[in-house]
N, C-alpha and C positions, 0 to 999 in steps of 0.2 A: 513154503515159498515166500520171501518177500515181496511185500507189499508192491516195489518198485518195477518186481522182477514179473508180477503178476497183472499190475500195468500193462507192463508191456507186450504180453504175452495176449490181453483182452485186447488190443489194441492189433496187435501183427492178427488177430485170428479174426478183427472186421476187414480188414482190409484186403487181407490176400485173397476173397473170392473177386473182390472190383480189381487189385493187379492180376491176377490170373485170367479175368473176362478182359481184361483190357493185353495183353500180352500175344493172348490167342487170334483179338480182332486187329492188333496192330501186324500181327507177322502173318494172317490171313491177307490181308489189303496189301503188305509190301508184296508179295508173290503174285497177287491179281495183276498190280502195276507191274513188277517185272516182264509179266508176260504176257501184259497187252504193246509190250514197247516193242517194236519191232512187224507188228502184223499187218497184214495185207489184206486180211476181210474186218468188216464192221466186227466192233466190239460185239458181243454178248452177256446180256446182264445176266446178274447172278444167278436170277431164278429159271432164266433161261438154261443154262449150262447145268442146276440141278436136274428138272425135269429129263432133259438131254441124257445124264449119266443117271434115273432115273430108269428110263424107257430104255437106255442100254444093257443095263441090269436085270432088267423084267419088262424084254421086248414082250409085246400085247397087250399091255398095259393099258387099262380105261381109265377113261381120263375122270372119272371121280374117285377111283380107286388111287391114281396120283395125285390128288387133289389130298387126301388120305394122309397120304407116304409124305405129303411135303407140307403140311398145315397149312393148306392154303385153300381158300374158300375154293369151288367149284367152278363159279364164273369170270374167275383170277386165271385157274389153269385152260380154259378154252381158250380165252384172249392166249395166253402163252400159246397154244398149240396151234390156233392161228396164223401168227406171228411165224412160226417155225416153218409150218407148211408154205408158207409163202415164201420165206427165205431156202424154201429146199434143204431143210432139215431134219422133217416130220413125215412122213406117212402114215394116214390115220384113213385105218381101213373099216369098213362095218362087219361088224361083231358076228358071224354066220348065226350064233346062237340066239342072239336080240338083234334084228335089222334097225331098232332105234341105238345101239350103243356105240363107239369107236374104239378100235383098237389101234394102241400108237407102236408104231416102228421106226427105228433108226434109218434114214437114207445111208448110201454109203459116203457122200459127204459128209454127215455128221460123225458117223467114226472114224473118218478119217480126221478130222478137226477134232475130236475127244483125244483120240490116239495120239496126234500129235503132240496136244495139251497137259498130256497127260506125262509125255514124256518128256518134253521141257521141263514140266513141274519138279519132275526126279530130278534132271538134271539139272537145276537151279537151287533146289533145298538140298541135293545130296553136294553139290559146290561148295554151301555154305556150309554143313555140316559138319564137312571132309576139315574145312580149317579152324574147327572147336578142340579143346585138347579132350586125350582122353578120357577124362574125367569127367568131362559135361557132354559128351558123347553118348559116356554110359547113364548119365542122370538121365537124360533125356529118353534111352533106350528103355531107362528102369520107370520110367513115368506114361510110357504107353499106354500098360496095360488099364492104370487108373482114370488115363484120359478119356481111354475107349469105353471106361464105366460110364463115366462123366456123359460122353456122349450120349451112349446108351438111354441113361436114367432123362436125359434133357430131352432126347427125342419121343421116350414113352408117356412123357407126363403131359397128360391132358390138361387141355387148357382148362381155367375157371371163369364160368359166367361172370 
């Protein structure tokens, strides 16, 4: 390989994990904003709406065991389930098995507000997607599976002291 060509080749292979973190956070945020435009109840912050599609996923869920599943200290997620139960999106029932633990359930306003969100979502990245050509359609298709590694491996790795 030449020198030049090997340049640049160390060079594309610093940079693409900061444009590929930056790509993923820019068209995460454009979708957030898309689809707070228009709504009629108070925003919900992000951590909100995980927990949320969290507790949807694995209704019964206690709330250190979420705490867990979302890397978030323990008295980060109460504060959130607080917050929830009081906006009428939480039900957090006591644990038959431990009278000290809680178990969180979805209201049916919050799946109704996931459900909705969820479908907008679709129909706002499948909008945009529909007018990619095909080519970047299928780039896109063929890059799932390595994203959902991505994920995957981001979500397993424990943090360091």
């Amino acid at each position: 390989m030449e020198p030049e060509t090997a340049q640049r080749a160390a060079t594309e292979s610093q940079t693409f994990p900061e444009e590929l973190a930056d790509t993923l956070v820019r068209i995460q945020r454009l979708i957030r904003r898309r689809l707070r435009d228009g709504l009629s109840e108070p925003r919900l912050r992000g951590a909100e709406v995980e927990l949320l599609r969290l507790v949807g996923s694995r209704p019964g869920i206690g709330i250190s065991d979420a705490a867990r599943a979302l890397h978030l200290a323990g008295n980060s997620v109460s504060t959130l389930v607080n917050q929830l139960v009081r906006a009428g999106y939480l039900l957090r029932e006591t644990d038959p098995a431990d009278r000290r633990a809680a178990r969180l359930q979805l209201t049916a306003a919050a799946g109704k507000r996931l459900g909705d969100w969820k479908r907008r979502r679709a129909e706002l990245v499948g909008r945009h997607v529909s007018r990619l050509d095909d080519t970047d359609r299928e780039a896109l298709r063929a890059a799932l599976p390595a994203l959902r590694r991505l994920a995957a491996g981001l979500h397993e790795e424990t943090e360091e002291p």
